[in-house]
N, C-alpha and C positions, 0 to 999 in steps of 0.2 A: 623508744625502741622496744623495750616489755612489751606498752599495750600493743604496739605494732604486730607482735610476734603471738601474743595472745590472740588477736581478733583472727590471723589468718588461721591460727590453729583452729577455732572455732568454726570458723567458714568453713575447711577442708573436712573438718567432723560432723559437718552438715551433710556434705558434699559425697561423706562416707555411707551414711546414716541414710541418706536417701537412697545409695545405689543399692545399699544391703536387703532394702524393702520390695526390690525386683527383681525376678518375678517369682522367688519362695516364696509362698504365703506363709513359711514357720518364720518368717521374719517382716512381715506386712504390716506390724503394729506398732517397727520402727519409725514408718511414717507419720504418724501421730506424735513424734517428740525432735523426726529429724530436723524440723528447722529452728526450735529454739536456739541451738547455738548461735545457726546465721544470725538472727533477731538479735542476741546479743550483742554481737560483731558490729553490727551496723546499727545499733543505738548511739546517738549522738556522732555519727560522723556525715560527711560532710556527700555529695551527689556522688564526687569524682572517686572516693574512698570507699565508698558504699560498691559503686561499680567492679570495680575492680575487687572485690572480698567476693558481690555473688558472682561474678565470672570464674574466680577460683572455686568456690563450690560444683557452679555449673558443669565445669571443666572437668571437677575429681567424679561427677555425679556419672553425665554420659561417658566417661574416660571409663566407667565400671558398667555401666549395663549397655554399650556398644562395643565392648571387649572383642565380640567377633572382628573388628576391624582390622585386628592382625592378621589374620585370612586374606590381608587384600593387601596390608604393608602396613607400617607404622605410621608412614606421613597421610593414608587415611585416614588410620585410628584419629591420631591427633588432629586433621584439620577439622572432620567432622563433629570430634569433641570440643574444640575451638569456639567455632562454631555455635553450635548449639549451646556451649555454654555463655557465651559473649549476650545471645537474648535472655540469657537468666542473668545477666549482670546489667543489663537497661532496667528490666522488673527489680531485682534489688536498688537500683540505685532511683527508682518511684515509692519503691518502700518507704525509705529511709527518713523522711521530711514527717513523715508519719509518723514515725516513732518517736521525733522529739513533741510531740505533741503533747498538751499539756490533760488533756485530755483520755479518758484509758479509754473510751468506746473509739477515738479517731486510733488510739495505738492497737487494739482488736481488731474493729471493723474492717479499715482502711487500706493492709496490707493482703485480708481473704481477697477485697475485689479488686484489688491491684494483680494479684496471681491468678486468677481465672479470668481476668482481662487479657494478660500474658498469655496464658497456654493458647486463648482461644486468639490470639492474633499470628500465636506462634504458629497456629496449622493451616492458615491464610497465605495466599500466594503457589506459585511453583514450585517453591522450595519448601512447602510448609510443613509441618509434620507434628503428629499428635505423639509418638514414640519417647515415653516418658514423662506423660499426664500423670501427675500425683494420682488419679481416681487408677489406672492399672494397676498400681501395686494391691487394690483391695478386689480382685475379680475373682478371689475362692470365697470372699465373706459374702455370701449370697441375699441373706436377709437385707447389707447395711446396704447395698448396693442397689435395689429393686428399683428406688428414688430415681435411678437413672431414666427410669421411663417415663418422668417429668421434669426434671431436670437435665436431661441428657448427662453425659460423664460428667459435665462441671461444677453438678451441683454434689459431688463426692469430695471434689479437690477443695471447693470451699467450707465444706466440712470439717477437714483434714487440718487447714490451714486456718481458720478460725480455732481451733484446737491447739494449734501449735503456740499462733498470736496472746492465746489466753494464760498455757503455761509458763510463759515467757512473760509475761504480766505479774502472774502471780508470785511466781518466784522473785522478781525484783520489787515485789511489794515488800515480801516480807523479807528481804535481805536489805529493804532500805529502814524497816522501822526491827530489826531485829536487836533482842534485848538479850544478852549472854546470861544473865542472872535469873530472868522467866520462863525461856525458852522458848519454842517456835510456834506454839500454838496461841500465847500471849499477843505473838507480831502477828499471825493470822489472823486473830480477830481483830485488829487495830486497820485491815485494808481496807481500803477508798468502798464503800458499798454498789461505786457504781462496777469496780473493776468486780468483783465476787456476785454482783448480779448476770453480768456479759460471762463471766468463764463456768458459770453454772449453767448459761446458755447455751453456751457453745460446746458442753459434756449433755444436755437433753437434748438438745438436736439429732446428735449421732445414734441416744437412745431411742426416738421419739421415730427415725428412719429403721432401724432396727427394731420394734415392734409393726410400723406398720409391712416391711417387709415378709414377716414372719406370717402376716394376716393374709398379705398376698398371695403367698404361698401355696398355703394354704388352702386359699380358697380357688386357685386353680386346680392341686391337686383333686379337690371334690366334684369338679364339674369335668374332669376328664373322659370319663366316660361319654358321655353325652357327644362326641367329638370324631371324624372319622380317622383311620390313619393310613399310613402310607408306610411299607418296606422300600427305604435305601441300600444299596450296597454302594461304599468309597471304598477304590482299589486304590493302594498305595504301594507301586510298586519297586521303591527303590533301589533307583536306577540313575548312574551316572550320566549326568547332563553332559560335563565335558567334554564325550568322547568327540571325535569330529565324524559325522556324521554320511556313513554308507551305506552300502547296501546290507553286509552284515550287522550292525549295531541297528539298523530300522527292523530289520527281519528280526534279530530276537527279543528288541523292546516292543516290538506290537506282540508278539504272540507269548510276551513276559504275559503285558496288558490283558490281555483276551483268557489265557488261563485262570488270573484271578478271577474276572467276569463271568468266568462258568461255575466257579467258584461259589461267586454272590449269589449266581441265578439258584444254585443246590441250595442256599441257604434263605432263599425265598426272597430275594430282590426282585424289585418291578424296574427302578430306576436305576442307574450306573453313573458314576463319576469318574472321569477318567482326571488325574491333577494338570494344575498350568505346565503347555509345552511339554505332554506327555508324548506325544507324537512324534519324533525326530524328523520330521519334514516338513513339507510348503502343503497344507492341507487348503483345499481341496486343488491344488496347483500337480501333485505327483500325483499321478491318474492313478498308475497298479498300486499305492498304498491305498488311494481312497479308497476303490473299487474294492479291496478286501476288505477295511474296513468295516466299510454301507454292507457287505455281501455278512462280515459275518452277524452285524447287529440284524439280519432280516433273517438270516438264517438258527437264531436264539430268540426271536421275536420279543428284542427288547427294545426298552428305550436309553440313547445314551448319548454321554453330554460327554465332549472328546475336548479335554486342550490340547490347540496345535498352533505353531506357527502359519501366519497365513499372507499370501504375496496379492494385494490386490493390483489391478491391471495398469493402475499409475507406476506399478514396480516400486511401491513404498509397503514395509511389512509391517503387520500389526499381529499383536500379543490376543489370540482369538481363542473361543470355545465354539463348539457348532456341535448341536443338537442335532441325532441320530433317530429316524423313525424304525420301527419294528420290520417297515416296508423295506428298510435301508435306503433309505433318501435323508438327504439334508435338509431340516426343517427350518429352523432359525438359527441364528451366528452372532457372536457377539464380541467387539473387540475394547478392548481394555480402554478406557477413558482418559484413568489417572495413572501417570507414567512416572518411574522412579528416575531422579533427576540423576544426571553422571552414570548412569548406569541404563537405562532403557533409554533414551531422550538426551541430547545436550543443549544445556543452556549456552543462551550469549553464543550459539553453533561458529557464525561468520565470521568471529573473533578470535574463540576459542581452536578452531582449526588450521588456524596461521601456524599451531606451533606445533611440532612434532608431538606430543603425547596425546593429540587430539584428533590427528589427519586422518587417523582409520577407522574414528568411532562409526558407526551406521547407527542411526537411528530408528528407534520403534516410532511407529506414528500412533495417535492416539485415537482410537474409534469414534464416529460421527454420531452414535445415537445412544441412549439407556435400553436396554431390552429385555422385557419376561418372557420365559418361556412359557410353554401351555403345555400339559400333556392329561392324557384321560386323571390321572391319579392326583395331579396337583397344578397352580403355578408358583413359578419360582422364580427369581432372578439370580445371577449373576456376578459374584464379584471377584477378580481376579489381585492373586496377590498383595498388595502394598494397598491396593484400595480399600481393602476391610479396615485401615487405620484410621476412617475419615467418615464420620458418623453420618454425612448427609448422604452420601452414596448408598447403602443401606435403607436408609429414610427413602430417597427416590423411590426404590426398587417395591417398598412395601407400599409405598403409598399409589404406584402404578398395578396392584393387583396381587403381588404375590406375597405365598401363602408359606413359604419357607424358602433362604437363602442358602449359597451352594457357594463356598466360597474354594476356589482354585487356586492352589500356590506350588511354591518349588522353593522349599529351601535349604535346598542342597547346599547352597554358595555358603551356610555359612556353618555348614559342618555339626558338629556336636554341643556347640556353644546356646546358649539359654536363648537367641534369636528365634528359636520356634518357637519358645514357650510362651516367649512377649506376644508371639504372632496370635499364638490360641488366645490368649486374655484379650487381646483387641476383638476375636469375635464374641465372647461372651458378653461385653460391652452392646456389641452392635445387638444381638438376641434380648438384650433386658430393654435398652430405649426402643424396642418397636416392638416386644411380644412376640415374638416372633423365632423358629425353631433356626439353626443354624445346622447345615453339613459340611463339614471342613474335607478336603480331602487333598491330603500333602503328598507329592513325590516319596520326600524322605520322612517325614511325620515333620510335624504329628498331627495325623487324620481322626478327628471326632464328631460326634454326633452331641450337640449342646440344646436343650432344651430352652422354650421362653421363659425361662427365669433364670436363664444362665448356667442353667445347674450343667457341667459336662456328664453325661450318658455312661460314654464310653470311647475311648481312644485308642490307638495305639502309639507304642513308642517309638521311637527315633529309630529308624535305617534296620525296621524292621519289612520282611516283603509280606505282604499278605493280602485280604480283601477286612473289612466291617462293614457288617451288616447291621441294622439296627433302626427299629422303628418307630416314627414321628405322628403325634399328636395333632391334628391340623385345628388348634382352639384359634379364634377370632384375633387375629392381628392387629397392632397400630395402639400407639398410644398417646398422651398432649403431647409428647417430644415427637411422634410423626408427626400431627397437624403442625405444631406450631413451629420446630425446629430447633433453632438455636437460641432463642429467644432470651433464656437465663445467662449466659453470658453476654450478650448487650445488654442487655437491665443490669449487670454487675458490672461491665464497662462505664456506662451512665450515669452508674452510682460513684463509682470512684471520688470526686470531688463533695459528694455530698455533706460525709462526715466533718470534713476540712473546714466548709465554710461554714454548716453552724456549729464548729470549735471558735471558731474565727469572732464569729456574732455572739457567741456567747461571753468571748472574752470580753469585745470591745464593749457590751454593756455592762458586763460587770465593772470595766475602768469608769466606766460613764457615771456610776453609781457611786464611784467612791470617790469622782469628781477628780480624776486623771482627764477629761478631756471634756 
């Protein structure tokens, strides 16, 4: 009953430890030790034990950095916490056979590529989702982070967790041979050479990505020059989504909109971002909005990338932006791809609508193409809300041409709560794997301007109204995470079994040798 009561407290201190590490970055270095306790936990126990300790983790983990789910009710909070912790209680219970290993590289190794096998299965499917990658808690550490641009995110998390695997080694090294009369540096030098060979690996790794970061750096800032640029202006004009939608509430949200934009243009904007569903209507479907719209972008002889709602003639609506010429015509449109499940979209639809708390949803549909825009100053792509979560979407867009991403959101829905800030750290992410400059421009914030090394510019904060202005670098985009993709977590998928079996082979000849078989 003790150990019983021990391992969960350790699980739930994991589970603590991990949610403390996002998205503060004055506490992002908890992730570096939050999973030794799990490690603990699930040493020596058994699949179905194992399971259920990382589900409690998973559970305390999202229960803390999806906190906004109160905003929507509790049995969201907790089902999605459920949830998403329930796949962090499969990954723990693949850990755990690893850890009785006899072996310290299969007890190291084994559980880094079991958890980047995880996360990157975890954001696979309709319901997948990246939103608490161990690598987000480290998206202020700029230097350790660069690596992303060849390893894409996962090669941060297996950093992290190689890290954790090692101290959680080392420490049961020297608490198994620890001697009260020598003291602890006596049992430190008495460990396995192979375990202090692997955890002095897995402490230069982190080093070895933090200097070549730093070189990186570096060596972009010296060739900046060399490079054309481009004045943005993101209008953030914080403004309630909820209201329901008339003719007063369109009449003062566009000409909220438009007053920043004049705004931007005094402060030397070429381009304009208006944020997701900044439009309170059926754009280009309500003719007298459009028509003022187009009239006033021709009339300021700008260019401008509008989110709006948009009803195409199937009478199915889609989550759209549509590019504005100086002419005031519409040039290119683009409609959102990747749909938030339960909330834009409903899964299981035919099923799920039998039952009264489903029969009113409407569904967003999901845009038929990828699209860059073009304009005299730059191309760009595209990405609206919840898709900046999802690294290849990003990867697409640069690798069809464009030369900085514009990413469009609304996240009003979730109030004051740290959901934006997660939201910003997913773009820094996407800006370090492709080189490539990022303009964020939020409803409610927070709207920034992040450079290809992730570095953020400049922001603004939360449910403030204003315009940023702010200018971009256009240096040479794309990195081996555009070409190649995701490639480092299948090679760490791949790997998984490897340790295992030459533990396996190593044993059975050494019985063979000593004439066990």
């Amino acid at each position: 009953m003790r150990q019983s009561l021990t391992q969960i407290f350790l699980a739930l201190l994991s589970g603590f430890l991990l949610g403390i590490s996002f998205p503060d970055s004055r506490f992002s270095l908890c992730a570096w030790i939050a999973l030794v306790p799990l490690f603990f936990a699930l040493t020596g126990c058994g699949m179905k034990r194992a399971f259920l300790l990382s589900w409690a983790t998973g559970f305390c983990f999202f229960c803390t950095i999806f906190q906004w789910g109160f905003l929507f009710g509790v049995p969201v909070w907790l089902a999605i916490s459920l949830l998403e912790g329930f796949f962090m209680g499969i990954c723990g219970a693949l850990i755990a056979p690893f850890l009785r290993s006899t072996r310290s590289a299969v007890r190291i190794i084994s559980p880094a590529l079991v958890w980047v096998s995880y996360e990157y299965l975890r954001s696979l499917g309709f319901l997948g989702l990246n939103w608490g990658s161990l690598s987000y808690s480290q998206y202020m550490v700029l230097p350790l982070i660069q690596i992303a641009g060849i390893t894409g995110m996962y090669g941060i998390t297996l950093m992290i967790v190689l890290f954790n695997a090692s101290v959680k080694e080392i420490l049961t090294g020297i608490a198994l041979r620890w001697n009260s009369g020598k003291g602890i540096w006596p049992a430190f030098r008495r460990l396995e050479r192979e375990s202090v060979i692997l955890a002095l690996l897995a402490l230069l790794i982190p080093l070895a990505s933090l200097c070549w970061g730093y070189g990186r750096i570096a060596s972009d800032r010296s060739r900046e020059h060399l490079y054309p640029r481009v004045k943005i202006s993101t209008i953030q004009p914080s403004l309630d989504m909820c209201l329901e939608w008339d003719a007063t509430v369109k009449r003062i949200t566009i000409a909220a909109l438009e007053k920043l934009t004049v705004r931007g243009k005094v402060e030397g904007g070429t381009l304009f971002f208006w944020p997701e569903s900044a439009v309170p209507t059926y754009f280009p479907n309500d003719f007298k909005a459009t028509q003022g719209i187009l009239s006033f972008a021709a009339k300021h002889g700008i260019y401008l990338l509008a989110g709006a709602p948009f009803m195409g003639g199937d009478l199915h609506i889609y989550n759209s932006a549509f590019l504005i010429s100086p002419q005031g015509t519409i040039l290119e449109s683009y409609s959102k791809r990747r749909l938030v499940p339960f909330s834009e979209n409903l899964p299981w639809s035919p099923h799920l609508r039998r039952y009264s708390p489903f029969n009113r949803f409407r569904d967003v549909w999901p845009g038929a193409a990828w699209k860059t825009f073009t304009t005299p100053a730059a191309r760009f792509g595209v990405i609206i809300c919840f898709e900046s979560d999802f690294p290849y979407i990003a990867r697409i867009n640069v690798r069809r041409g464009a030369q900085f991403l514009a990413v469009l959101t609304n996240d009003a829905w979730f109030e004051r709560s740290s959901a934006a800030t997660h939201h910003l750290s997913w773009s820094v992410f996407r800006a370090l794997e492709n080189h490539v400059n990022v303009v964020q421009s939020a409803n409610t914030g927070i709207s920034a301007f992040i450079d290809y090394n992730g570095r953020i510019k400049s922001s603004i904060e939360l449910f403030r109204r204003t315009v940023l202005t702010d200018e971009i670098i256009l240096q040479p985009t794309g990195t081996l995470y555009t070409r190649a993709g995701d490639y480092f977590p299948l090679l760490c998928l791949l790997a998984v079994p490897i340790p295992w079996i030459m533990a396996r082979a190593g044993q059975k000849r050494n019985e063979g040798e000593n004439g066990y078989c």
